[in-house]
C-alpha positions as CSV (number, residue, x, y, z in Angstrom):
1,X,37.4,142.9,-258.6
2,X,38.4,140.9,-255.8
3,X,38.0,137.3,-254.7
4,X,37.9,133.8,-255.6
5,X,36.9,133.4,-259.6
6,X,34.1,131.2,-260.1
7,X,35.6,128.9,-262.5
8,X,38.3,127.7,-259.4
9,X,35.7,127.0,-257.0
10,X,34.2,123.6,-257.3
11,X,30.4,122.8,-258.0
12,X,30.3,121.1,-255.0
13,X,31.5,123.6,-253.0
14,X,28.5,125.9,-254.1
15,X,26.3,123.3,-254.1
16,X,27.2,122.2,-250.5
17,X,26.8,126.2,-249.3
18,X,23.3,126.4,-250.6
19,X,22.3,123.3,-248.8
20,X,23.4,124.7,-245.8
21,X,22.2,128.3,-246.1
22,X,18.5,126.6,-246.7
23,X,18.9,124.8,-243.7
24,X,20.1,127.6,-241.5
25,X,17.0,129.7,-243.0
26,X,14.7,126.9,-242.3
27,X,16.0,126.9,-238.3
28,X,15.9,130.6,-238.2
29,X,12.4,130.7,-239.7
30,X,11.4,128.0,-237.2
31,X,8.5,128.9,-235.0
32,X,9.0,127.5,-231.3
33,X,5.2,125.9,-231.4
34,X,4.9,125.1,-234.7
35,X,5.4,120.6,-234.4
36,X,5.4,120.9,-238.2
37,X,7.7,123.6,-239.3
38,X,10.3,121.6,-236.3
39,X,9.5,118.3,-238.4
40,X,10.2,120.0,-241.6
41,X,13.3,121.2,-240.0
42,X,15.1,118.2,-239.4
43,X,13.7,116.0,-241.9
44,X,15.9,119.1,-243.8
45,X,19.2,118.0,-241.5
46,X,18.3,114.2,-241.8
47,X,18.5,115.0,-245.1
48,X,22.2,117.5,-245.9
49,X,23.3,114.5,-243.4
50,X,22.6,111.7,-246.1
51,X,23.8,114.1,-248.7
52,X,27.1,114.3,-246.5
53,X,27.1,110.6,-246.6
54,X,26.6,110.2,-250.2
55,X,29.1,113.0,-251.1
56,X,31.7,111.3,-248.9
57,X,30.7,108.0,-250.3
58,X,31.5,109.1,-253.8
59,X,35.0,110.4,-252.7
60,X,36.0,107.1,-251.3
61,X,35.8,105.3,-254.7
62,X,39.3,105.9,-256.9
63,X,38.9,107.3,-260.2
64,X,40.3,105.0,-263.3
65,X,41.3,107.9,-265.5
66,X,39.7,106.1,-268.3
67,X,37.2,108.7,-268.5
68,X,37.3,112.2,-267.8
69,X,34.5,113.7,-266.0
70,X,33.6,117.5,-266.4
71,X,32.3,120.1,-264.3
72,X,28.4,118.8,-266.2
73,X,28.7,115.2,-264.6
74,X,29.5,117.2,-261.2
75,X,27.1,119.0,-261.3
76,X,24.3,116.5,-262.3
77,X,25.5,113.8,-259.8
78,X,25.8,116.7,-256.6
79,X,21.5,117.4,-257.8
80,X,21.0,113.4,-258.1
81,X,22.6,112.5,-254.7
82,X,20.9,115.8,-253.2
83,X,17.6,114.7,-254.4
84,X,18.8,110.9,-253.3
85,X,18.7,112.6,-250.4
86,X,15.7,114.2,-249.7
87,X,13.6,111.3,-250.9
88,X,15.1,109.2,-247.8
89,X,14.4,111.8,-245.9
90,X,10.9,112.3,-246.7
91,X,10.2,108.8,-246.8
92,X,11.3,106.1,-244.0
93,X,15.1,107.8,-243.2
94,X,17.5,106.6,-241.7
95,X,16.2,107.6,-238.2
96,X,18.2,111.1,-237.4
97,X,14.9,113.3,-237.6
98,X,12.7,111.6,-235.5
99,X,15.8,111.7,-233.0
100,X,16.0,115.4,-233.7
101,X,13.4,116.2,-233.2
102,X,12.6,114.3,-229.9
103,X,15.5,116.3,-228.8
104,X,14.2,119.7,-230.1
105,X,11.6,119.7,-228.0
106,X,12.8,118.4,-225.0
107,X,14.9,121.6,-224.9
108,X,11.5,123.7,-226.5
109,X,9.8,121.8,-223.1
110,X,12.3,123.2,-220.7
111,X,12.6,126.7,-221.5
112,X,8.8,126.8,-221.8
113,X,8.5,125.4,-218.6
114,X,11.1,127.7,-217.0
């Protein structure tokens, strides 16, 4: 058997691919008329955007070395900031979906129109 073992490929790594397979199924699955399932859709990318952020966020700060953390804390912080993440999202945001969305469709408008 072939390929990368499982134990050299980080948490995040996997946990980051299945946030952005969801989202790609969620855009394929998108219905051009459907104002809710487009809603849904980018409250989705508002939200792997704020995940982005918070991952990135995380990296920035230096480890001590006082304490070593395992693949378990990894694991349970990626699931905390994810659902960090959607909460914003769902709630207020930080203003990318409605943005998104506007955009959406505008380009939904114009090749209707065409």
């Amino acid at each position: 058997m072939d390929g990368i073992p499982l134990n050299k490929i980080s948490a995040e790594t996997i946990f980051s691919s299945m946030e952005i397979k969801k989202t790609r199924n969620s855009i394929q699955n998108f219905q051009e008329k459907d104002d809710k399932s487009l809603k849904k859709v980018c409250s989705e990318m508002e939200s792997l955007f704020i995940f982005q952020l918070f991952k990135e966020m995380r990296a920035s700060i230096p480890e001590s070395g006082l304490i070593n953390k395992g693949k378990g804390e990894e694991i349970y912080t990626l699931m905390l900031d994810s659902n960090r993440a959607k909460e914003i999202a769902s709630g207020s945001g930080i203003g990318l979906a409605p943005i998104l969305y506007n955009q959406l469709k505008n380009i939904n408008n114009e090749n209707t129109e065409k």
